[in-house]
C-alpha positions in Angstrom: -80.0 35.3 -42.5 -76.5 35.1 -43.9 -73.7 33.0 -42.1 -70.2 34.6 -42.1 -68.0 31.6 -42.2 -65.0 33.1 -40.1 -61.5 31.2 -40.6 -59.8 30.9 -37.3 -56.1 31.0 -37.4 -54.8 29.1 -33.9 -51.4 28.1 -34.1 -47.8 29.6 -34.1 -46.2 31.8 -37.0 -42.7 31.1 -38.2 -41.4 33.6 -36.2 -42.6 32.7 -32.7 -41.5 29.1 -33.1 -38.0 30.1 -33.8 -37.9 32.4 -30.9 -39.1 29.5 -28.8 -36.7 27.1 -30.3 -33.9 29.8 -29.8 -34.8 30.4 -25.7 -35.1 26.5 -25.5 -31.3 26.2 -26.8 -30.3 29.0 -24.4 -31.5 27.4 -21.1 -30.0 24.2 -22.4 -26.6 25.6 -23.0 -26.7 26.7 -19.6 -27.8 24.1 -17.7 -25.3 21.6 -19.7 -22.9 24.3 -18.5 -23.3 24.0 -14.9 -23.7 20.6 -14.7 -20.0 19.9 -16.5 -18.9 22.1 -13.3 -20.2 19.6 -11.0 -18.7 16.6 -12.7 -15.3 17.8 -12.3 -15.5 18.6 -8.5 -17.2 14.4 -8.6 -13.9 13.5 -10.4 -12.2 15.7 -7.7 -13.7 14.1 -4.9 -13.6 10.5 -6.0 -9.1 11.5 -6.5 -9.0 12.7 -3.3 -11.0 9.9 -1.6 -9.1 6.8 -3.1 -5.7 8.7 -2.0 -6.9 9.0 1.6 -7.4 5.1 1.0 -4.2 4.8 -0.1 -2.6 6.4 2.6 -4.6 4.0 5.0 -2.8 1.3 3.3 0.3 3.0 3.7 0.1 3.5 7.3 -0.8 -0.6 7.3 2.4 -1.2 5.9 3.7 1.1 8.3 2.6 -1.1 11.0 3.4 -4.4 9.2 7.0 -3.5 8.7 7.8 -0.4 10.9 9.0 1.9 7.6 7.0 3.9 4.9 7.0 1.6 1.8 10.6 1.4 0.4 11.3 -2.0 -1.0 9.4 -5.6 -1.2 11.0 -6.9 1.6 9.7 -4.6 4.1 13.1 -2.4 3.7 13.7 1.5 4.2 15.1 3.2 0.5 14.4 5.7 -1.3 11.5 6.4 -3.6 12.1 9.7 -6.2 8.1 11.4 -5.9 6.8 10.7 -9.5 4.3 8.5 -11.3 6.8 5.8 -11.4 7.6 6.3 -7.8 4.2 4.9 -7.2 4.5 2.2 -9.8 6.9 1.5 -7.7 5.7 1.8 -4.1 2.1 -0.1 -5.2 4.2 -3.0 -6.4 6.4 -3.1 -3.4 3.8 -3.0 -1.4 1.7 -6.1 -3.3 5.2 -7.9 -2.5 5.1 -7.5 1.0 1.1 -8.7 0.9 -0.2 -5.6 1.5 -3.0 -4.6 -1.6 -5.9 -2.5 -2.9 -4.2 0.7 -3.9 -5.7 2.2 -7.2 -4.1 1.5 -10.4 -2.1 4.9 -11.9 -2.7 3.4 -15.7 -3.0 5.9 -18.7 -6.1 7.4 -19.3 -7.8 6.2 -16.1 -8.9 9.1 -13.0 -6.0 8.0 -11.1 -3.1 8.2 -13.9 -1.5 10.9 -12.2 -1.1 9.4 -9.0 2.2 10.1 -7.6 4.5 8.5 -4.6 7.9 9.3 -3.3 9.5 8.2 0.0 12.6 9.4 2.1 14.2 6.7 4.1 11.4 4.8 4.7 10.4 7.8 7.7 8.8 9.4 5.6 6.3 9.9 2.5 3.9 11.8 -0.3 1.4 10.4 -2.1 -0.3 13.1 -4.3 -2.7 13.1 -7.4 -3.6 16.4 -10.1 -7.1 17.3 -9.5 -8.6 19.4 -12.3 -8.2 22.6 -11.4 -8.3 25.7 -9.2 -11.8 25.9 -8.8 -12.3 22.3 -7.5 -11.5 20.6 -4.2 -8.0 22.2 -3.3 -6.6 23.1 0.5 -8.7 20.6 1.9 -8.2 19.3 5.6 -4.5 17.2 5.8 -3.3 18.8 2.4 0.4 18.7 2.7 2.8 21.0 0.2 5.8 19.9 -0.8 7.6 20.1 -3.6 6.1 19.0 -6.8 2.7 19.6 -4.6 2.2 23.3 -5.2 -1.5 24.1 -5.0 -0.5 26.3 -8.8 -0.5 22.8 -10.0 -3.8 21.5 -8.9 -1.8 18.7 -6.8 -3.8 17.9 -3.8 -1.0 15.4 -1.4 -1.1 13.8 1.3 2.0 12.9 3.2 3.7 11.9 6.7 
């Protein structure tokens, strides 16, 4: 009797392996997709979180000295809202022993933090989120100006 010796040919072709390789990077595009989505509502969330804390320090000072922050020395003035305005306020505040606001420094979440203050009777505190589709119009959202929702400003204010 005569033995066929058969060659068996397991394995993948060229072809297959590159349509595998190609679904592979698909999936993976979309998943890194997604996932980018959720860190910017994080980002969001963490902003919107450390200005809630920093209007319960506000209201602290509020107690301490009986007027929104204004000056060092416990003192009603008036703050122009900005960047600097908060400078401002956060140093003020640290003057009159009242600490633990965020720091607004460049290229850090919190750089756009914002203050301004009317009178001492008064205040917004506001920070840019970063963008529509993240955490806007959430419960105590104030607008006012330089707070439009068109600039993905979420503020808080009294």
């Amino acid at each position: 009797m005569k033995t066929q010796n058969i060659k068996s040919n397991k394995g993948f072709t060229l072809i297959e392996m590159l349509i595998v390789i190609a679904i592979v990077a698909i999936l993976a595009g979309i998943v890194i997709a997604g996932i980018s989505n959720f860190r910017g509502g994080a980002v969001d969330a963490k902003k919107i979180s450390e200005l809630r804390s920093a209007q319960n320090l506000i209201e602290l000072y509020y107690a301490k000295c009986g007027v929104y922050p204004g000056d060092a020395n416990c003192g009603a003035s008036d703050i122009t809202f900005g960047t600097t305005g908060y400078t401002t306020m956060k140093a003020n505040m640290e003057g009159a022993q009242v600490s633990g606001l965020p720091d607004n420094t460049a290229g850090g979440d919190m750089e756009s933090l914002t203050y301004g203050s009317s009178g001492g009777q008064s205040y917004t505190i506001g920070v840019t989120l970063s963008g529509p589709n993240q955490v806007l119009n959430t419960s105590g959202e104030i607008d006012t100006t330089g707070c439009e929702d068109a600039q993905f400003r979420f503020c808080l204010g009294q």
